[in-house]
C-alpha positions, 0 to 999 in steps of 0.5 A: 741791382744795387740801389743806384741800379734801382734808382735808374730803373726806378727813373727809367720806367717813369719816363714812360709816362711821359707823353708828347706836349706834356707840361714837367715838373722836374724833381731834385736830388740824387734819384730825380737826376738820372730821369732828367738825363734819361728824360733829355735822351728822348727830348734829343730823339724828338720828344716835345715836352716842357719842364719846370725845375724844382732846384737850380741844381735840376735847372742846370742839369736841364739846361745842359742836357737840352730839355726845354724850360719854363717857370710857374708864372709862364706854365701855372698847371703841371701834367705830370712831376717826377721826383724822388724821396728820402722816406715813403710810407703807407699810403704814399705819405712821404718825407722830402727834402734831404737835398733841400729843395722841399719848398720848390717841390712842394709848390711844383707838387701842388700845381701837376695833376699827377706826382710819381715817386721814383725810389730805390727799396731802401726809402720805402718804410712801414713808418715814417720818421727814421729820416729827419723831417726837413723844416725850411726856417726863416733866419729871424725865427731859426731859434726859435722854431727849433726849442718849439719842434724840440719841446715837441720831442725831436733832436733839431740840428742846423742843417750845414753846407760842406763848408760847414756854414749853414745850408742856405735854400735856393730861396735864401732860408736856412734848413732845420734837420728834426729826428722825431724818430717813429711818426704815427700820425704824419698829417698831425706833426704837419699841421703843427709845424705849419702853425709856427710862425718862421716855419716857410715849409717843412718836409711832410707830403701828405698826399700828394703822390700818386704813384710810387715807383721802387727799384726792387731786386731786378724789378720796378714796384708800384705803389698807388695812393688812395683814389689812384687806379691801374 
């Protein structure tokens, strides 16, 4: 299979945990779009299930397909969130946030009991840090955050939208992109950038998934987090 193959069979076997009544987070981004259309065929055939988006980008596919919505505030305690990743490491950490909704899927990620990871076998790697780590910046601090994450050792680059203008995040923030290149100790680089100031949330997940599911070959692999049984 190609890797857009193995994306959508990557998403078709997460939608097969899905069960009636449950309570959805739903993910952004070019792995997460086909289960929300595979999600909204079986809503149509009957399915009863209700979903928070992570993006306004997902929240518009959603609406179109048909699958029912609902937000944070109504629905505070999620059943089960898909969504996809631009990097998945030993033992499930992940870097997030290539298409720059990684604020709203961490919070969604933090209120479902279990995060599955749908990927082609491209995202999966021996360590972190070929991607650029994603660090979401209010404006005031933009500078001043990226000579702290340099001096750290990255190359940092303003994130632009295809205008060429800076990338502005569904809540208002800009994106810094931060090439650290290989990431031995990932939870020590998150605890870092969480401690400056300006930084709103960055693209580190450690964690939080559950279950990784990777389109290999003509084949979906499972990849579980620690503590997480068959």
């Amino acid at each position: 299979m190609n890797l857009d193959a193995q994306k959508r069979a990557a998403a078709a076997r997460a939608v097969d945990f899905v069960r009636p009544g449950m309570r959805l987070g739903l993910g952004t981004g070019s792995t997460a779009k086909p289960f929300v259309e595979l999600l909204a065929e079986r809503v149509r055939a009957g399915l009863d299930v209700i979903a928070v988006p992570t993006s306004e980008a997902t929240r518009s596919d959603a609406e179109r397909l048909g699958v029912p919505l609902t937000s944070l505030d109504q629905t505070p305690e999620l059943d089960l969130t898909v969504d996809g990743a631009d990097e998945i490491g030993p033992d499930l950490s992940l870097i997030k946030g290539g298409g720059g909704a990684l604020l709203r899927e961490k919070i969604v990620a933090s209120a479902t009991r279990k995060e599955v990871i749908i990927a082609d076998s491209s995202k999966q790697v021996a360590v972190l840090g070929k991607f650029p780590v994603p660090v979401e910046v209010i404006k005031f601090a933009e500078a001043l955050v990226a000579k702290k994450i340099a001096a750290l050792g990255a190359a940092v680059k303003v994130r632009n939208d295809s205008s060429g203008a800076p990338f502005v995040t569904d809540e208002g923030n800009h994106i810094l992109d931060c090439s650290f290149g290989r990431i031995p100790d990932p939870a020590g680089l998150a605890r870092e950038l969480e401690a400056m100031p300006g930084v709103v949330e960055h693209g580190l997940f450690i964690g939080m998934a559950s279950l990784a599911l990777i389109g290999k070959g003509d084949q979906v692999v499972e990849l579980r987090g620690s503590g997480e049984s068959g």
